[in-house]
Steps between C-alpha positions, in 0.01 A plus 500: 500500500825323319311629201543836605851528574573270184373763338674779658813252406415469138750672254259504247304830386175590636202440254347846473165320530574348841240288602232590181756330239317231319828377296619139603699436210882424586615744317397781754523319773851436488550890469247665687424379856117527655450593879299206743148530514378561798387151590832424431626738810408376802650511858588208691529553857507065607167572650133354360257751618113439491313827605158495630248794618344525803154634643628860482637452105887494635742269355626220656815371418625115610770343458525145410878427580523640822182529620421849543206720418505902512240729401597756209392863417514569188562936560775410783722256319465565070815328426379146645186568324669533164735205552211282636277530235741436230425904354885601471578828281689544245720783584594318887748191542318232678678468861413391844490805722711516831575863588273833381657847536248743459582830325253680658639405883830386595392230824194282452188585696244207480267831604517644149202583343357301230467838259872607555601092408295558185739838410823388587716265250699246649819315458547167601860352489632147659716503776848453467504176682331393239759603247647154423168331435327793258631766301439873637178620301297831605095396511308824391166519590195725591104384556319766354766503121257278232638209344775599236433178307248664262817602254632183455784645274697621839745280671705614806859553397669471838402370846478812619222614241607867499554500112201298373528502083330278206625216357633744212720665751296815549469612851151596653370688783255264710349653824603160675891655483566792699711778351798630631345806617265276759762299620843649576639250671415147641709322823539101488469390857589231702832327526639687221674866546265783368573596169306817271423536162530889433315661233705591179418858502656512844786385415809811545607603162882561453545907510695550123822576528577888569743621191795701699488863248879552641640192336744643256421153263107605503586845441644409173291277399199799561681706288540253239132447496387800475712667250607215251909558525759285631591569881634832598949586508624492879591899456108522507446373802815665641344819424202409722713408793670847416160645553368340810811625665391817417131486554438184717126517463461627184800368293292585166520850609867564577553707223193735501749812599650472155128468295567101492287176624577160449177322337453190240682238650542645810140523573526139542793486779303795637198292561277734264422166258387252737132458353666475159535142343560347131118541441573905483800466274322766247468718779885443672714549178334845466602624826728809432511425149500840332395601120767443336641188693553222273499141660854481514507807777401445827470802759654473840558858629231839412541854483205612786486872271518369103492237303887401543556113587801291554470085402648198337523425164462118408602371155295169614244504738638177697896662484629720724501900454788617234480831557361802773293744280333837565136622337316807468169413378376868500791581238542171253528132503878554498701229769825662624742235615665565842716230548521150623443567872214660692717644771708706208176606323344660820817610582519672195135638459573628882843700361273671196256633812769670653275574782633460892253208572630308205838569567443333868352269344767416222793475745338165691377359213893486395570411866270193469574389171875505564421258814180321385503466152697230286311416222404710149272437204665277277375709192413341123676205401422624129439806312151659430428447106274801499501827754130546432331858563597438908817488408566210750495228227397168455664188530388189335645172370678567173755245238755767327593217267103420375424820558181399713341628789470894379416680232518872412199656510334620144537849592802740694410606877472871352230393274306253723472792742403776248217243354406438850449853597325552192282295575449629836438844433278391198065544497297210520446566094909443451529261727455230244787649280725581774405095581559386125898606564489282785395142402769454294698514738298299760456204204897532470534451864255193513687269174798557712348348823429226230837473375631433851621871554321590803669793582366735239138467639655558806680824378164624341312425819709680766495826253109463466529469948727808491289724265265449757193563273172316609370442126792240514435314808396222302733452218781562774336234712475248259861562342634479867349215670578270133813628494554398930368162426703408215787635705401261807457827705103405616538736830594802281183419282296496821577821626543697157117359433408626823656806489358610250143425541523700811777784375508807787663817546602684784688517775372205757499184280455260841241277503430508852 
């Protein structure tokens, strides 16, 4: 028995062999560590017992020291047999029995049935008075399980046998150790308070935490996700609180008596975008994007009758709006500027209606902004190099003294756009010609992207975007999302790739 739990002790690693290893050389020895055979194991209970049979073929047991004699069936008491004759398994810790709770009953009844004691698997643990003279071990045992000791190469791992694995550290299933699902629980009795083991699947899981959609920091953060720019001005969100005094319920419709809904952005604080995360990014930035909206645009109010849209205009996709703009997709990819406030551009779309309803309308919008509103778009910090074919222009880093950053392009806007239409209205037989006026231009572009002037492939991009001509979704998209990534603009090269690929028309352009 020391043998045993000097084993158990031993820091050395288990010999994958176990009790089969023929090596005896030093060597191993001092780094493996080989279980106790099973003569080795052997329970000592300070009793010499000589057993003899009697007329009927029982055992019967004597006792030297004491003097006592007792007749033993073998079917009514399994454990004694097993520690009497020497036979102890492999997979059980060798310890003198003093209290049995049955799992199949929770009282003893010395009327139970030999067939029921043959189903049910026992635990045996010491009473706690006993505590001070032996450790606490749990004795597993059952009559009718075979003897585990015909795979020498499995060792128990703890007294309590419920993880049984081989001396390589792989754990086994053995038919000696119930599973969880059999046992759920087990009670120590006695002098001890009851205690339960709970299975792990019962265990409560913590509920994850519910995400509050009103929380003005998520809010931003949504919108940030799902449409690549920095977060939105204040006089955005003062225009929603505008519009839920107006409509309460529906603040997104406040403004459907003068052909106008709030959508993009405010789909989100509307609750419209709650199923949408960073996995549908290709699907978010396209959301009111119309045909001729280049990245920089973004679309926060929508004629319900045309094509007519109100948004911001971004010079960097992580900077805040420099500019209120006005589109008419149905007309050209022209961007009207209407000023650096969106109270003052509805204010002054609403004037150009002249209708009742937008006059109404106009009057508290002033009313508001003259109580509400404090803040205005800052506007561009520098000028646009180029005005492009939107005539909104571009912005990009540019050194007057080296004369780096921007380019010219090879050709004058008037010619770019007579070559282009040329090659628009040309047959698929001049197509090639029309296309051979063209790449010189395109090359020119490209050795200036080289040469550090990124702003020319920009230039040449955004007119290939305006002409809106799908033959040149591809040249556009590659001249675009280089020149974005040279610029350090990868959100802009995000959306103008996805844009593209999925280019619509019409007068819905929600996603939802």
């Amino acid at each position: 028995m020391e043998k045993f739990f000097a084993y158990q002790k031993d820091s050395r690693v288990p010999c994958k062999y176990g009790r089969k290893c023929f090596q005896t050389n030093k060597e191993h020895t001092d780094k493996y560590k080989h279980p106790p055979t099973k003569d080795d194991i052997k329970v000592d209970n300070n009793k010499n017992t000589t057993r003899k049979r009697d007329s009927k073929g029982n055992v019967k047991s004597s006792n030297k020291t004491h003097g006592e004699s007792s007749n033993s069936n073998h079917r009514n008491n399994p454990v004694e047999e097993s520690l009497n004759s020497g036979e102890i398994n492999d997979m059980e810790v060798p310890e003198r029995p003093e209290q049995t709770i049955s799992s199949s009953s929770s009282e003893p009844n010395s009327t139970t049935s030999t067939s029921n004691q043959q189903n049910s698997t026992e635990y045996t643990v010491p009473s706690m008075r006993h505590h001070s003279q032996q450790q606490q071990q749990l004795l597993l045992t059952n009559s009718t399980l075979e003897d585990c000791s015909i795979d020498d190469g499995i060792v128990p791992s703890t007294p309590t046998l419920f993880t049984p694995r081989r001396l390589d550290g792989e754990t086994v299933s053995s038919p000696h150790v119930p599973s969880s699902n059999q046992i759920q629980r087990f009670t120590f009795v006695g002098e001890s308070q009851p205690s339960q083991i709970p299975d792990v699947n019962d265990r409560e899981q913590p509920d994850p935490p519910v995400q509050n959609i009103t929380d003005p920091d998520y809010l931003k953060t949504k919108i940030s996700e799902l449409f690549l720019v920095e977060e939105m001005p204040k006089e955005f969100y003062d225009l929603w609180s505008f519009c839920k005094r107006q409509s309460p319920s529906h603040p997104e419709d406040a403004l459907l008596s003068v052909g106008l809904k709030l959508v993009g952005p405010y789909d989100v604080l509307a609750g419209h975008m709650n199923g949408f995360n960073a996995n549908d990014v290709e699907k978010t930035v396209l959301h009111w994007r119309y045909y001729y909206d280049p990245p920089e645009f973004q679309t926060i109010l929508a004629s319900t009758g045309s094509e007519f849209h109100i948004g911001y205009f971004r010079d960097v996709p992580l900077g805040s709006p420099v500019f209120v703009a006005s589109n008419d997709s149905s007309e050209n990819c022209v961007i009207k500027k209407l000023g650096k406030s969106l109270f003052q551009a509805l204010r002054k779309h609403l004037h150009s209606m002249g209708s009742k309803e937008a006059n109404t309308l106009e009057k508290k919008l002033l009313t508001y902004e003259k109580r509400k509103v404090t803040e205005v778009l800052q506007g561009r910090k520098c000028d646009p190099v180029t005005k492009t074919f939107h005539k909104a222009g571009i912005v990009v880093p540019y050194d007057s003294k080296t004369d780096i950053g921007y380019r010219p392009l090879s050709e004058s806007e008037y010619s770019l756009q007579k070559i282009l239409k040329s090659y628009l209205e040309a047959s698929e037989t001049k197509k090639m010609e029309a296309m051979d006026k063209l790449q010189p231009i395109i090359n020119y572009a490209n050795i200036a992207s080289d040469e550090c002037d990124f702003g020319t492939a920009f230039e040449l991009g955004i007119d290939f975007f305006c002409n809106g001509n799908p033959d040149l979704h591809r040249i556009c998209k590659q001249l675009l999302v280089t020149a974005y990534d040279l610029l350090r603009r990868p959100q802009f090269a995000t959306i103008i790739k996805a844009h593209l690929n999925n280019r619509r028309k019409g007068l819905n352009m929600s996603i939802l």
